[in-house]
C-alpha positions as CSV (number, residue, x, y, z in Angstrom):
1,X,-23.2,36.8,-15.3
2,X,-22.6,35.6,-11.8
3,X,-20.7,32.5,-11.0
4,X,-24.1,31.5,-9.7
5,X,-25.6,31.6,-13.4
6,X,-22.7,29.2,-14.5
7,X,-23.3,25.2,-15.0
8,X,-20.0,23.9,-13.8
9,X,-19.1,20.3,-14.8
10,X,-17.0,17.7,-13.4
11,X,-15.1,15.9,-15.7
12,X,-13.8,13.3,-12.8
13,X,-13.9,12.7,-8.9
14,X,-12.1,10.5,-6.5
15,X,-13.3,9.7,-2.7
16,X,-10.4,8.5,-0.6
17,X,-11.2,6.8,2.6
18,X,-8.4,5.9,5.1
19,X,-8.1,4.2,8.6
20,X,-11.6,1.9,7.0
21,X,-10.5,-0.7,10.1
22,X,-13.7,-2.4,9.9
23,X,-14.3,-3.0,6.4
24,X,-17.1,-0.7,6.6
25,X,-16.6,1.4,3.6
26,X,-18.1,-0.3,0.6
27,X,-21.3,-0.4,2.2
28,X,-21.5,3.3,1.7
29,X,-19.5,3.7,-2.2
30,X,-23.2,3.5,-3.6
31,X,-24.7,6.0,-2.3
32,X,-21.8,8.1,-1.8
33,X,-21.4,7.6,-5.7
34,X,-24.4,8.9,-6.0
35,X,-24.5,12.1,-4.0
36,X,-21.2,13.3,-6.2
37,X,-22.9,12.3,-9.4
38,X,-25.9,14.6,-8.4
39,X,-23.8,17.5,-6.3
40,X,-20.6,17.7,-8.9
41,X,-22.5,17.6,-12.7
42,X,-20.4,15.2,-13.9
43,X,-19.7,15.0,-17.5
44,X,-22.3,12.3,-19.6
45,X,-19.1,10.6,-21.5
46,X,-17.2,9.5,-18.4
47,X,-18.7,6.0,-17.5
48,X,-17.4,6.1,-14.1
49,X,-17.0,9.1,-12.7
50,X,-16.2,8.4,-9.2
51,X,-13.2,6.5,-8.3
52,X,-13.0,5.1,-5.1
53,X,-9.4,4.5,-3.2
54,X,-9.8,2.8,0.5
55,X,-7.2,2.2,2.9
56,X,-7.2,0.2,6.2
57,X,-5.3,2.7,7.7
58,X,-4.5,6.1,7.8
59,X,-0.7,7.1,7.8
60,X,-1.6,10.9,9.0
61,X,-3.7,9.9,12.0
62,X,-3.5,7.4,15.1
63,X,-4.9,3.6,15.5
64,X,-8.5,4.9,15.1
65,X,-8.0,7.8,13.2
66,X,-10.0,7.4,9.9
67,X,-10.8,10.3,7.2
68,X,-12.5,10.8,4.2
69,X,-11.2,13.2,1.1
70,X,-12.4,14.1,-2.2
71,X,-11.3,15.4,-5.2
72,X,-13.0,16.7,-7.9
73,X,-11.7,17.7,-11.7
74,X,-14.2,20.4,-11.8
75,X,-14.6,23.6,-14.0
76,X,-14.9,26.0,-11.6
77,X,-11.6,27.0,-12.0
78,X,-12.3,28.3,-15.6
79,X,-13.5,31.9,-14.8
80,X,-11.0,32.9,-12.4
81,X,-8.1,31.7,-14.8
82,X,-9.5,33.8,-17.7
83,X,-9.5,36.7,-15.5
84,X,-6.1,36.1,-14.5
85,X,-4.7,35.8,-18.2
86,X,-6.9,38.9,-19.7
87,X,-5.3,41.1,-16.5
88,X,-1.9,39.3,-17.4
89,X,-2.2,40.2,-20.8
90,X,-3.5,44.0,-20.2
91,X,-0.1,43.9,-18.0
92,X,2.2,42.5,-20.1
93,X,1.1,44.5,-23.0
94,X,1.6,47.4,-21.2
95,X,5.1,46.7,-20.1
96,X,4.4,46.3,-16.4
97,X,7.2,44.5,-14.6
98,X,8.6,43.3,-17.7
99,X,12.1,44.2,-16.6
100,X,12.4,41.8,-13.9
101,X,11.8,39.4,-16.2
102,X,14.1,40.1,-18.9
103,X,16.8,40.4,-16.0
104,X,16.6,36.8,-15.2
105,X,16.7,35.7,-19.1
106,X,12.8,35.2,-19.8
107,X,11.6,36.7,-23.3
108,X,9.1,37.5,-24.9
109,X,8.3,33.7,-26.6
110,X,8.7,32.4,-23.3
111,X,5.9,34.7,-22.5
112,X,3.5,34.2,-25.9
113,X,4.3,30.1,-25.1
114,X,2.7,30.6,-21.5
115,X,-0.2,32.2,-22.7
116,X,-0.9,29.6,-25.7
117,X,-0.6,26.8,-23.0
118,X,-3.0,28.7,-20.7
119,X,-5.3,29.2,-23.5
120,X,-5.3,25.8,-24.7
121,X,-5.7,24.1,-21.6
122,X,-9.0,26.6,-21.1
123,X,-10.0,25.6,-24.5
124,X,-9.9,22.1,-24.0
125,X,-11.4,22.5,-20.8
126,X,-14.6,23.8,-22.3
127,X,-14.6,21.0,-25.2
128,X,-14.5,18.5,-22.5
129,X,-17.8,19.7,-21.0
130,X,-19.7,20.3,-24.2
């Protein structure tokens, strides 16, 4: 399966506008609101989905500079972090670089924790979505 088979969800999104000198903005929120809705598949049990943050002025840029950013709590990230814990887990079960670790003080429970909380946080990823 492709990552271009796979339904990603978003679970939440926020659109931050800065240097909105003219008040502009909320004008736009609606149907900005409504592009992420139908672009990022958000989740049916968040009520609002999209938060919106607005500023009058924008610390990064000059007078007139104004910019838009979004940021998305999306599920994409789910396939490349299972990969990276099966491939961690093939390694560390193998003994690969093990003894750089165990040099610095790390063990082997500090190792079976990380995994659990990588796990779980996958798991609850995918409960979240359902």
């Amino acid at each position: 399966m492709s990552d271009f088979d796979i339904c990603y969800s978003s679970l939440a999104n926020v659109v931050i506008a800065r240097g909105d000198t003219h008040g502009t903005f909320p004008d736009y929120m609606k149907q900005i609101e409504d592009k992420v809705k139908s672009t990022y598949n958000c989740v049916s049990w968040n009520p609002y989905p999209v938060d919106f943050w607005t500023g009058k002025f924008n610390p990064a840029g000059g007078k007139d500079a104004s910019s838009v950013t979004m940021a998305a709590n999306y599920t994409n990230f789910l396939s490349p972090v299972e990969y990276m814990v099966s491939q961690s887990k093939l390694m560390y079960n193998a003994g690969a670089y093990l003894h750089w670790y165990w040099k610095y003080g790390c063990s082997r429970d500090d190792f079976d924790q990380a995994f659990e909380s990588v796990s779980d946080i996958v798991t609850n990823y995918k409960e979240a979505v359902r």
